[in-house]
C-alpha positions in Angstrom: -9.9 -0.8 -63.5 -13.7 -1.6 -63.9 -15.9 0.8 -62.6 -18.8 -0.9 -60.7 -22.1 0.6 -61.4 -23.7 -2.4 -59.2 -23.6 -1.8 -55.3 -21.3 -1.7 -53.0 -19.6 0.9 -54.8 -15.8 2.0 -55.0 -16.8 4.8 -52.5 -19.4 3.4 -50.3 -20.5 4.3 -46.7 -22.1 2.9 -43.5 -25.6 4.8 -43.7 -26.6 6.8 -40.8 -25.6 10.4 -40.2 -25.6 13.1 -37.9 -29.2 14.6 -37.0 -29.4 18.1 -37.7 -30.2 20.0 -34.7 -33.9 21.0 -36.6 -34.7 17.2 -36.3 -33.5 16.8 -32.6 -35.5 19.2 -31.8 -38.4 17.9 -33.5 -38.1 15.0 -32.0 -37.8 16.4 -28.3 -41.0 17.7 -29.4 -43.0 14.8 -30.5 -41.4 13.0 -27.0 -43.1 15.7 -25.0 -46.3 15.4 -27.1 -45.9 19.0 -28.1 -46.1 18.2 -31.5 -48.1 15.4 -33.5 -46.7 12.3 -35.6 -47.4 14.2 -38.6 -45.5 16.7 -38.1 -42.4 15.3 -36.8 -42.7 13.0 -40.2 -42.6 16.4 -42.3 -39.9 17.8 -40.1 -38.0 13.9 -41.0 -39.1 14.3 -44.8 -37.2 18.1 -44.4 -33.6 16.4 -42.5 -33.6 13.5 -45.2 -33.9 15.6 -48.2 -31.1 17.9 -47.5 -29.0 14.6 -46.2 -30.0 12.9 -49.7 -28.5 16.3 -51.5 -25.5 16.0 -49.2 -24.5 12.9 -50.2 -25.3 13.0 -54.3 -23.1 16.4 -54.5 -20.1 14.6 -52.7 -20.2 12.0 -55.3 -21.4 8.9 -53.9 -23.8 6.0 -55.7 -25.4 4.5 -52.8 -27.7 7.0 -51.3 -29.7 6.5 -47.2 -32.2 8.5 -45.8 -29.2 8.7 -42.6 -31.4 6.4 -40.3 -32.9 10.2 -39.6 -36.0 8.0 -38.5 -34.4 5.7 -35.7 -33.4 6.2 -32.1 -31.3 3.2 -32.2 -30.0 1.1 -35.4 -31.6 -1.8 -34.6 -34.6 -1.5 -32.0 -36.7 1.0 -34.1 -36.7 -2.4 -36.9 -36.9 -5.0 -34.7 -40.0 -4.4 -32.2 -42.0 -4.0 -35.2 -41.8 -7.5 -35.3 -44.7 -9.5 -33.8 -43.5 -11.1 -30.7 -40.4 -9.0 -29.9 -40.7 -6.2 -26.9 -38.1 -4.0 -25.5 -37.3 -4.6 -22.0 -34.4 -2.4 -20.0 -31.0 -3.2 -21.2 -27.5 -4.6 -20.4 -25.3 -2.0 -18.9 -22.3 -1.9 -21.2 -18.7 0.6 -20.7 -17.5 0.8 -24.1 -14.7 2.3 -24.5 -12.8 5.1 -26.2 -9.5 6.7 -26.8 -9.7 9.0 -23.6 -11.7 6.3 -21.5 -14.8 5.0 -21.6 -19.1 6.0 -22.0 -21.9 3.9 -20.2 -24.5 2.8 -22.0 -27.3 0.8 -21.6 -28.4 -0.3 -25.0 -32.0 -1.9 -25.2 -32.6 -5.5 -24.9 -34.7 -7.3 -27.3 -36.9 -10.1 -25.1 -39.0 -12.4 -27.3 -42.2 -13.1 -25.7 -44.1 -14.6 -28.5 -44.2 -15.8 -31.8 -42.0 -13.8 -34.1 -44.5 -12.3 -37.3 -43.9 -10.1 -39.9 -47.3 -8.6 -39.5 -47.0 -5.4 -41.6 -44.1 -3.9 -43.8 -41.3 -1.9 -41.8 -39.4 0.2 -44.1 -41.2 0.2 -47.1 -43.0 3.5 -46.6 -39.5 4.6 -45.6 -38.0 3.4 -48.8 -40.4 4.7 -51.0 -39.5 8.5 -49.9 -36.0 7.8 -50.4 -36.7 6.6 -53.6 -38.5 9.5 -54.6 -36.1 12.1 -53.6 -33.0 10.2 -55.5 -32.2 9.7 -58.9 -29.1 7.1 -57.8 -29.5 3.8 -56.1 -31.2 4.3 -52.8 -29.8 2.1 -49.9 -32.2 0.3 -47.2 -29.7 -0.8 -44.0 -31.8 -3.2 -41.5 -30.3 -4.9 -38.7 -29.2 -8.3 -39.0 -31.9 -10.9 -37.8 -28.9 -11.7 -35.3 -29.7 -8.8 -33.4 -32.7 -10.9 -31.8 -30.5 -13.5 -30.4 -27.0 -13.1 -28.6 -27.5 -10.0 -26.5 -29.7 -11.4 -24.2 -28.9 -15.4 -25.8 -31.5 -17.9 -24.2 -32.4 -16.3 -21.2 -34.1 -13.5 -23.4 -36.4 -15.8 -25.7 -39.7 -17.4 -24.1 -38.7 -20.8 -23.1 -42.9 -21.7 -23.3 -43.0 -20.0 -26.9 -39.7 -21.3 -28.4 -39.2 -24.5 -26.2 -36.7 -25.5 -29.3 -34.8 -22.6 -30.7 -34.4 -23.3 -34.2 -38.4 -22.7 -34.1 -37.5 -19.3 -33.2 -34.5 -19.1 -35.9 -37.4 -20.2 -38.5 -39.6 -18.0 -37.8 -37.5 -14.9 -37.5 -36.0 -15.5 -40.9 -39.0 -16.1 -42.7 -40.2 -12.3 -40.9 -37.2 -10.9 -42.6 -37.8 -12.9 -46.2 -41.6 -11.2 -45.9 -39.9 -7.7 -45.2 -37.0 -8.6 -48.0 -40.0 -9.4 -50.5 -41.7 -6.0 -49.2 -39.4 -4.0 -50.2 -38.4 -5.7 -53.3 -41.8 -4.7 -54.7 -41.4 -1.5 -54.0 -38.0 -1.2 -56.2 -35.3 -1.8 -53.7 -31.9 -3.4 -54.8 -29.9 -2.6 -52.1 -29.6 -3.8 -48.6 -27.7 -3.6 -45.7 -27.1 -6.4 -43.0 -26.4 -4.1 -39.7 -24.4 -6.7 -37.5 -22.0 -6.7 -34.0 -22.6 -10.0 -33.2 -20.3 -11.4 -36.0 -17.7 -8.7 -34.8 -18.5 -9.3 -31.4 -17.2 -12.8 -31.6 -13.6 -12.0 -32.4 -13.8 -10.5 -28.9 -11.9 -12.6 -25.5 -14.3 -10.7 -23.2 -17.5 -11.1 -25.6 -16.6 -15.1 -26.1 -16.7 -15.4 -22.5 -19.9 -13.9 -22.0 -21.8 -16.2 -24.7 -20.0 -19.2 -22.8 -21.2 -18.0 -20.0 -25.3 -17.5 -21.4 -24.5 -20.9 -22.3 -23.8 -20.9 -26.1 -20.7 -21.9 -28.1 -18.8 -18.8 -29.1 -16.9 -21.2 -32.0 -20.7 -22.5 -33.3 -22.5 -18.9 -32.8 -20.9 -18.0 -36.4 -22.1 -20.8 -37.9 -25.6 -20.4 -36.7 -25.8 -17.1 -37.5 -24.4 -17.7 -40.7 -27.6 -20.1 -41.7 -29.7 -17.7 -39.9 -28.6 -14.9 -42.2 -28.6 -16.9 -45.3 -32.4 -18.0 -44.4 -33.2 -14.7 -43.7 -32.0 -13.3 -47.8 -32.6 -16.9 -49.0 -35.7 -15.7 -51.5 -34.6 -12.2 -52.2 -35.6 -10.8 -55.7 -33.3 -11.3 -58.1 -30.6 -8.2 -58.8 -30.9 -7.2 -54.8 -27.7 -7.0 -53.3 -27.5 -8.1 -50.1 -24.3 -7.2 -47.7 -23.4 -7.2 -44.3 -21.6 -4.3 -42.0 -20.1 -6.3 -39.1 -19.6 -3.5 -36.2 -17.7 -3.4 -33.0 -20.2 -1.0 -31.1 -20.4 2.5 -32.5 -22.1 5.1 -29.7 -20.9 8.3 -29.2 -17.4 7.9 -30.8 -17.1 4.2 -28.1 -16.6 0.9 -29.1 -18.0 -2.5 -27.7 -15.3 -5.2 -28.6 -12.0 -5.2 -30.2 -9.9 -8.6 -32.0 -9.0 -9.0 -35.6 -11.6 -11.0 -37.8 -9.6 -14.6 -37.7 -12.1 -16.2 -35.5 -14.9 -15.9 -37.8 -13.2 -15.3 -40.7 -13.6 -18.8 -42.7 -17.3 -18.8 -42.1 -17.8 -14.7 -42.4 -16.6 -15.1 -46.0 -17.5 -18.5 -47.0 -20.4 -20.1 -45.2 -22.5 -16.6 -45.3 -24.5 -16.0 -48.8 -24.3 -12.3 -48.9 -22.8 -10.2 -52.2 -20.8 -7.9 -49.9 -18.8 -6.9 -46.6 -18.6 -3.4 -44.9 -15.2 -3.9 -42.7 -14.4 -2.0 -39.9 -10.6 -1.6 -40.6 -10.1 2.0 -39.1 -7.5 1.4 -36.1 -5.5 -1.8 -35.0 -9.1 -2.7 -33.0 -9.8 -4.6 -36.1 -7.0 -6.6 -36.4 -4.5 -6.8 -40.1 -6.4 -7.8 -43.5 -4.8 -11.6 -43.0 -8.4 -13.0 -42.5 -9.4 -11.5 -45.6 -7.3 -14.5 -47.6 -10.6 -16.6 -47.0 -12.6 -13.8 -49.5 -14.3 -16.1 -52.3 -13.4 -14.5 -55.8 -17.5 -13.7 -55.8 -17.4 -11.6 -53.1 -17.0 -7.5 -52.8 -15.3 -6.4 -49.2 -16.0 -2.6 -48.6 -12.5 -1.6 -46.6 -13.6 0.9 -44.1 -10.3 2.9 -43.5 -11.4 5.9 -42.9 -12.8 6.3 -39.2 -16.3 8.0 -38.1 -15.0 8.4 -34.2 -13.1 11.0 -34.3 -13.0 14.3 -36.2 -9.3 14.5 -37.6 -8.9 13.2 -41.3 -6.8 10.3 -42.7 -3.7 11.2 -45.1 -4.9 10.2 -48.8 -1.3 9.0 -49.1 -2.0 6.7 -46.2 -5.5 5.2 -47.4 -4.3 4.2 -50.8 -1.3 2.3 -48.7 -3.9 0.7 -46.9 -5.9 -0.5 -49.8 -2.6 -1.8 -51.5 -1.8 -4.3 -48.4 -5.0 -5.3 -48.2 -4.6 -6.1 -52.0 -2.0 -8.8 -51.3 -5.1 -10.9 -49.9 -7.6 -9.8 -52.2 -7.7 -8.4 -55.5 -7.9 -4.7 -56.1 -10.7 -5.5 -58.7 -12.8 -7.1 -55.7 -12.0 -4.2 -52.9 -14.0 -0.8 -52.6 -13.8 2.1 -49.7 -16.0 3.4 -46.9 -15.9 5.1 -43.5 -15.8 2.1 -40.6 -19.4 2.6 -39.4 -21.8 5.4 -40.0 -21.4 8.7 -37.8 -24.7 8.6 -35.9 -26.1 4.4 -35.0 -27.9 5.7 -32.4 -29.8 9.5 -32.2 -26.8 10.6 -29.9 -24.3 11.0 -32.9 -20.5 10.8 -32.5 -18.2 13.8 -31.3 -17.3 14.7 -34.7 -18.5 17.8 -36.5 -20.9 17.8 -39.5 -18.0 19.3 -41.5 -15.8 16.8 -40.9 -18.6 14.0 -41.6 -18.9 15.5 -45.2 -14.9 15.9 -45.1 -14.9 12.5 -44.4 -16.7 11.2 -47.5 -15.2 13.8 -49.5 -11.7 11.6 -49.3 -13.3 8.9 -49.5 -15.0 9.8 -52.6 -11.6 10.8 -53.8 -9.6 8.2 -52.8 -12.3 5.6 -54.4 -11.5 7.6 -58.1 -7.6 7.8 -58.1 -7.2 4.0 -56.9 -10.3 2.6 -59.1 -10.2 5.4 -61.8 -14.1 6.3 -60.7 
């Protein structure tokens, strides 16, 4: 078997990670102004140093800083956008294996014209780059993320009287931060989205009929959204997408298998690569993957970030061969589902099982691909 030295590799993973409790505190700290920006930025520089370590001596390629400088995947990115405030948030119950978690997550209201005014992760980027000798990994949320939480209702009717002003204008901010960090040497980026996943769900399909959008032409628009956003990248970045059922505090958002969007997921959207969640029967069976274009890499993520007990090797590797019978092996690589910590709160899973967790991956990834 070919061994990929391009990204995604045959052992891959999500991106974000546990905080250390020296960064929690640190940022408790900053909250209550005991401590300046600075500071908290040294105490980040510390965390993402020894997660960078973590990651190189269990033998993975693709290397994040953990998202140790977020609160929230996708809010930290996105109101650094011109035009784009955070505003409350919809009170969600996602769900778990014992029951369920409320959460809130922040809304993203668009009250004027979307900019790229100054670069968001390049600063970011360029410590990562400077404390890794393998291929450092920037994950962004998709450009998605601004639209079907809050749909039309949460996107200034007097600013964007015709929506695909808005899509233009949000894709071209993402092109400028694309092109940002292409000049500062990155080849690797992430897509962060749930709305893609979001729209294999009964429940979540109801609710976009219900803000008035079509839950069977959402993919499509997203899809052309997306490809707009990555249309000018640099040539040799990779570009792939992490579609995500909810991941907060070991809870989920939506459930349903992938066929819904599947033809346009894999066909209609220009990315180089797919993170899967594929870690319980939430996901569905590896039948939509038959659509997979023979150009296209699909990261299987088997191995789950939710809860703290660990997969049988035995049982991974069975996995990967049934999801073989719709794609070839040669196209196919392995991940956890989602990262262990999307927002600051973290999952209920232990930091030694997080490293125990990519520790089989890692393993798993050689004796199927001969890493």
């Amino acid at each position: 078997m070919t061994q990929r030295t391009t990204p995604p590799f045959r052992a891959d993973h999500v991106g974000s990670f546990l905080r250390p409790p020296a960064l929690l505190e640190a940022r408790a700290r900053y909250k209550q102004a005991a401590i300046s920006k600075e500071v908290l930025r040294a105490a980040e520089d510390s965390a993402i140093r020894e997660v960078v370590r973590l990651q190189e001596d269990l033998g993975l390629q693709g290397i994040t800083d953990g998202e140790f400088r977020r609160t929230y995947f996708h809010v930290d990115f996105l109101e650094r956008l011109a035009g784009v405030e955070v505003k409350g948030g919809i009170a969600s119950s996602f769900r778990t294996s014992a029951g369920t978690v409320d959460f809130a997550p922040p809304v993203m209201h668009v009250t004027g014209k979307v900019r790229h005014v100054k670069p968001i992760q390049r600063d970011d980027f360029l410590f990562l780059k400077s404390v890794t000798t393998r291929t450092p990994k920037v994950t962004i949320p998709s450009p998605t993320m601004l639209h079907f939480r809050g749909g039309r209702g949460a996107i200034s009717q007097d600013v964007y009287p015709d929506l695909e002003g808005f899509y233009a204008d949000v894709a071209a901010a993402y092109r400028a931060e694309l092109s940002s960090l292409a000049q500062a040497g990155c080849r690797y980026v992430q897509l962060d989205d749930t709305n893609l996943a979001y729209l294999c769900d009964a429940k979540m399909r109801e609710g976009a009929r219900q803000r008035g959008d079509d839950p069977n032409e959402l993919p499509k628009r997203y899809a052309k959204l997306i490809n707009a956003a990555i249309a000018d990248r640099a040539a040799g970045m990779i570009a792939c997408v992490h579609v995500c059922r909810g991941n907060v505090r070991s809870a989920w958002a939506a459930e349903g298998g992938y066929e819904p969007v599947a033809e346009v997921l894999f066909n209609e959207l220009n990315v180089d690569g797919y993170f899967l969640e594929y870690d319980d029967a939430r996901s569905g069976d590896f039948a939509p993957l038959r659509f997979v274009p023979k150009n296209k890499i699909v990261v299987l993520g088997l191995v789950t970030t939710k809860v703290g007990e660990l997969e049988s090797k035995d049982d991974l590797k069975r996995r990967i061969e049934a999801a073989g019978r719709y794609v070839p092996l040669e196209q196919l690589c392995l991940s956890p589902q989602c990262g262990f910590s999307s927002t600051v709160h973290g999952n209920e899973i232990a930091r030694e099982s997080q490293a125990a967790k990519l520790r089989l991956v890692v393993e798993t990834a050689r004796e199927v691909w001969g890493l």
